[in-house]
Every structure is written in structure tokens, then in C-alpha cells.
Phi, psi and omega in degrees: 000136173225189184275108147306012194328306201288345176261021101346304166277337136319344191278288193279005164289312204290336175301149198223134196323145201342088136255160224226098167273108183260127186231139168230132167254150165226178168240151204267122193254126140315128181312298188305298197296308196074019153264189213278136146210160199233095191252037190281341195300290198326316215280334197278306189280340136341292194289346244236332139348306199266083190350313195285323180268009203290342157271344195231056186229048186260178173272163182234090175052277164294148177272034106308015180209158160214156203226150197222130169206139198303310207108178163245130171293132180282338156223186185285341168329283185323296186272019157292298207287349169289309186297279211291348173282273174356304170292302204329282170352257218335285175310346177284309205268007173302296173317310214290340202256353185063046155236145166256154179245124167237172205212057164244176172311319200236149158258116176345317202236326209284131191286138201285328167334314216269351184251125180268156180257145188315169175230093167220141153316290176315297167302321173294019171235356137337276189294330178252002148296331187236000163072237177298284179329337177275296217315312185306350179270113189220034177245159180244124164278129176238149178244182174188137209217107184247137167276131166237133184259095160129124164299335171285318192307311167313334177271338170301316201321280193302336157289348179291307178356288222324308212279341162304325171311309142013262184313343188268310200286324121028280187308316228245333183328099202221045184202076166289316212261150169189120218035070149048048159211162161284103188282354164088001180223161187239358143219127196262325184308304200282318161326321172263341194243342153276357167227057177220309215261140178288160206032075181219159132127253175239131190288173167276177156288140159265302190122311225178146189304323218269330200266338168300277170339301152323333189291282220300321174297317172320291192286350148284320171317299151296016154072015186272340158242138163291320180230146188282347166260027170273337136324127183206029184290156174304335150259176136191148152288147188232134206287331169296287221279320184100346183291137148275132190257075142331119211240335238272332178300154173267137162318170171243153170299296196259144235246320194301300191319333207280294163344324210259300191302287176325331197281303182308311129350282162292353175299321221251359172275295195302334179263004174288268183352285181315325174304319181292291178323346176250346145094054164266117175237140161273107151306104178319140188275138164208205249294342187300318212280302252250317185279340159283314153294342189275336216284325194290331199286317193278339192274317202242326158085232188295329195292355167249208151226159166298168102312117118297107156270004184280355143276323186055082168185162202267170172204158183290142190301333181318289161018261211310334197257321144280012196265324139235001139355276176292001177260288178302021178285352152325284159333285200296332187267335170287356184242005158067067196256281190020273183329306174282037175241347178322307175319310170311314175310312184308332196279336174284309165305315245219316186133108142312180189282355181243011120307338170291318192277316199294310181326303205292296217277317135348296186262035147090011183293147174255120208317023190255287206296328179292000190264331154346293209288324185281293183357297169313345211221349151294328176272353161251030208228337202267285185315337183075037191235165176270154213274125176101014159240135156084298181280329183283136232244078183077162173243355188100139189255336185097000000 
């Protein structure tokens, strides 16, 4: 295998600007128990049957996940509406098999021992590269993949990113619980799997197209990767698609939120962009600074605060998140994002998924029964069904 640049840079010339990829993982629940099980084949030769999903269905390593993905939307609309007829499916043909689907960062209990890796070539060259670091992976995730037209631009894109991923991971935070402890954290998901899994967490600046290529061609030379998507930083350009990918997030509970978080996301890829194009530069920050925010974001989430640093001085991660709200306002009206942010105002107002949990477990709730609840409420926000009808798989022992 080698790094192809020049066809890389053909990907991202023929692409074209924010168009929109939505990817969601859940994990597959005993109906009765709710803990992790490992049913990804059934569910996978089901969907791969089924006309709607037969493209937009994959694995994540374990065979306790499933990745649910839009296609690409020619805007965010599109790939709303590509998206929530996908869950639907999904959650049906799931119930029909007596599986539930849930959405935190982490499943609260179910032991990483206990998950098994798909038995794929890929994933078996997966597992003996990283050994422990796969077994040890047990999280859920949401990405969003906006086209950016032209590779410099898109390493600009991303570089612009670093010091935002913070504020995203923050927003999105939905993972207090983890091996059947409360952890003390409000992402629990980003603690094990960017600083565990190698090229992972905020990328360095590149700069430049030529010097990104040189990395990822290094690391083909030397055998340290096979494919470029063994990159497995929280930004990244992805060299199939033409896209800049946003990784940084925790699954959602609620479908809206999930929508909402994603909307945010692309705001902020298009508007990276739109800055390059006006020739707005940032001195990049770095990687020491940018990693004292992720750390407050995985530690404290909404319930804290960010570095400004261009104050040196703290503001509420709420702040931080309007702060960019309004560096995207541009974004959001070309891309006619609004409308899909309602949720976020409420999550600002109200509480994220992982103030929700930090509330319950505070007033004494036991992680079984809140997670119970979030299943219910994952399943009645992703099927769009009232929960324990028609998509939903069981109610749960509690």
C-alpha cells in the first residue's frame, strides 16, 4: 500500500462545498438486561436485505456497534432527511430481531472484556495492530463529514478546527458513566478512546497541503498505516469523500441533540472555509493549550469553564459555545442551519446528556435505572415512535 497524493488532491478538487454526511453509532442491548451484546452480523445481514439501508449500515470494530450513515446530502437539510428514514429502518429492523439501540458515549456497565471484534480482514488487521488499544475500545460516537472543495483548503479547514474541538466536545458531552462506575467525568468516551488509540485526539497545524501529505506518505513508507483512515484524529480530511470529518463528539441520547450538535459542526467547518477564502488567519495555538481545553471539556463539560486565550482569562464552557455561535453566523444562514439548532439552545439552557446523568446520580438514582431511561428516550426521539411502541425492542429491567 502507498499515499497516493495526487489522487487525493483529485478527490478534493472534483468536491464540492458543504455538502453533508451524517454518521451515528449505537450500541446493541439486550432488550431485557440492556447490556451490550454481540449481535452486529444479524443486524448487519438484515440491514444489507433492505433496500434503504443496504449502503448505510457498518461496523465499528465491535460487534456491539453499529454506525448508521446519511449518504451524502447535498445540504444539511438533505442529509436530515436521508438520516432520520435510515433510523427509522434501523430501529424496526432492530425491535424485529429483539435488539435495543442505545446512545451515550460509553454503556455505563457492560465490561470492554465482554466485546467481541467483528471477524472482518479489516478489523482483524485492526486488532493486531493495536492489541489492547482495540480490545479496550467501547464507545459510541457522532461524525459529520461537510465537502470542502480544493486540499489546501480543507488542511486549512482543519486547522482552523483545533482550538474549536474543545467547545464541541464540551457541547456534546454524554458519557458520566463507565465500567459500571460513575466517573467523575462528563466524557468519559473521549478519555479512553483519544488517549489510547495512536494519531488520535487534535491533530497538529500543518499549514499546508505539502506538509500534511508528507506526514501521512511517511507513514505509509514505514508501514505505520495501511489506509488513511487509521488517522484517527478528531478532525481530519478524508481523503474518499473530499470532506473535512468531525470526530470529536459523544453519541447523543436524543436524536434532536444529535442533529443539533452535528448542525454545529458544520457550521464550523463552512465557516473555517469561508475565513480562508477572505484571507482571515489565526496564529495557530498550541498543541500544550488547545489540550488544557480538551482536558477541561472531558473533565467538567458544560458544568465548567474554557481559556480564551486571546484574554488569558476563563469563560463558561455555555460562553464558549456562544462564542461560536457567533463566529458562525455567516455559516449558519448559507447553510440554513437554524432551524436545526433549536435543540442546542434548549441543551444550553437546560442541560446536556451528561449534566443529565451528573443531576440523576447526584440525587441518588442508580446508573441501571437512568440508563433504562435514556434507551427509552433514545428510542423515542431516533424512531420517532412513543417509546416501547412499534421500533422499540422491550422496555428494560431497570
Amino acid at each position: 500500500m502507498r499515499f497516493d497524493r495526487s489522487e487525493a488532491r483529485e478527490v478534493f478538487d472534483s468536491s464540492t462545498d458543504f455538502t453533508i454526511g451524517l454518521e451515528e453509532e449505537f450500541g446493541l442491548l439486550d432488550p431485557e438486561t440492556l447490556g451490550l451484546v454481540n449481535r452486529f452480523e444479524e443486524l448487519f445481514d438484515a440491514a444489507s436485505q433492505d433496500d434503504l439501508l443496504a449502503d448505510s449500515v457498518a461496523g465499528e470494530l465491535i460487534a456491539s456497534e453499529i454506525e448508521i450513515r446519511s449518504g451524502r446530502g447535498e445540504d444539511f437539510a438533505d442529509a436530515v432527511a436521508r438520516q432520520r428514514a435510515r433510523r427509522r429502518r434501523l430501529f424496526t429492523l432492530a425491535s424485529d430481531l429483539g435488539i435495543s439501540l442505545g446512545a451515550t458515549g460509553m454503556h455505563p456497565w457492560s465490561r470492554w472484556q465482554d466485546q467481541r471484534i467483528i471477524d472482518t480482514a479489516h478489523y482483524r488487521l485492526v486488532e493486531e495492530t493495536l492489541k489492547y488499544v482495540a480490545w479496550r475500545n467501547n464507545t459510541f460516537s457522532a461524525h459529520v463529514h461537510v465537502g470542502v472543495h480544493g486540499v489546501d483548503r480543507a488542511v486549512a479547514v482543519s486547522d482552523a478546527l483545533r482550538p474549536v474541538l474543545p467547545v464541541l466536545l464540551a457541547a456534546s458531552a454524554n458519557s458520566a458513566f463507565a465500567e459500571a462506575q460513575f466517573s467523575g467525568l462528563h466524557s468519559a468516551r473521549t478519555e479512553v478512546f483519544t488517549r489510547m488509540f495512536p494519531r488520535c485526539g487534535v491533530p497538529d497545524h500543518f499549514g499546508a497541503w505539502d506538509t500534511y501529505a508528507d506526514y501521512v506518505d511517511l507513514l505509509f513508507r514505514v508501514r505505520s498505516i495501511v489506509e488513511h483512515t487509521q488517522i484517527w484524529w478528531s478532525v481530519r480530511p478524508h481523503f474518499s469523500f473530499g470532506t473535512v470529518e468531525v470526530r470529536i463528539m459523544d453519541a447523543q441520547s436524543r436524536g434532536d441533540e444529535s442533529i443539533a450538535l452535528m448542525a454545529l459542526a458544520a457550521a464550523c467547518v463552512a465557516q473555517a472555509a469561508l475565513d480562508y477564502d477572505l484571507g482571515r488567519r489565526s496564529e495557530p495555538l498550541a498543541p500544550r493549550l488547545v489540550e488544557e481545553n480538551v482536558w477541561r471539556a472531558i473533565r467538567y463539560g458544560l458544568d465548567g469553564k474554557l481559556i480564551d486565550f486571546e484574554r488569558v482569562a476563563e469563560i463558561p464552557a455555555r460562553a464558549a459555545v456562544e462564542h461560536v455561535l457567533d463566529w458562525t453566523e455567516d455559516a449558519r444562514a448559507e447553510l440554513r442551519l437554524d432551524p436545526h439548532l433549536e435543540a442546542l439552545e434548549r441543551m444550553l439552557e437546560t442541560g446536556n446528556g451528561a449534566q443529565r446523568q451528573w443531576r440523576r446520580h447526584e440525587a441518588g438514582d442508580e446508573a441501571r435505572e437512568i440508563y433504562s431511561d435514556i434507551v427509552s428516550e433514545t428510542c423515542a426521539t431516533y424512531a420517532e415512535t412513543p417509546a416501547g411502541v412499534g421500533a422499540c425492542a422491550g422496555e428494560g429491567s431497570g
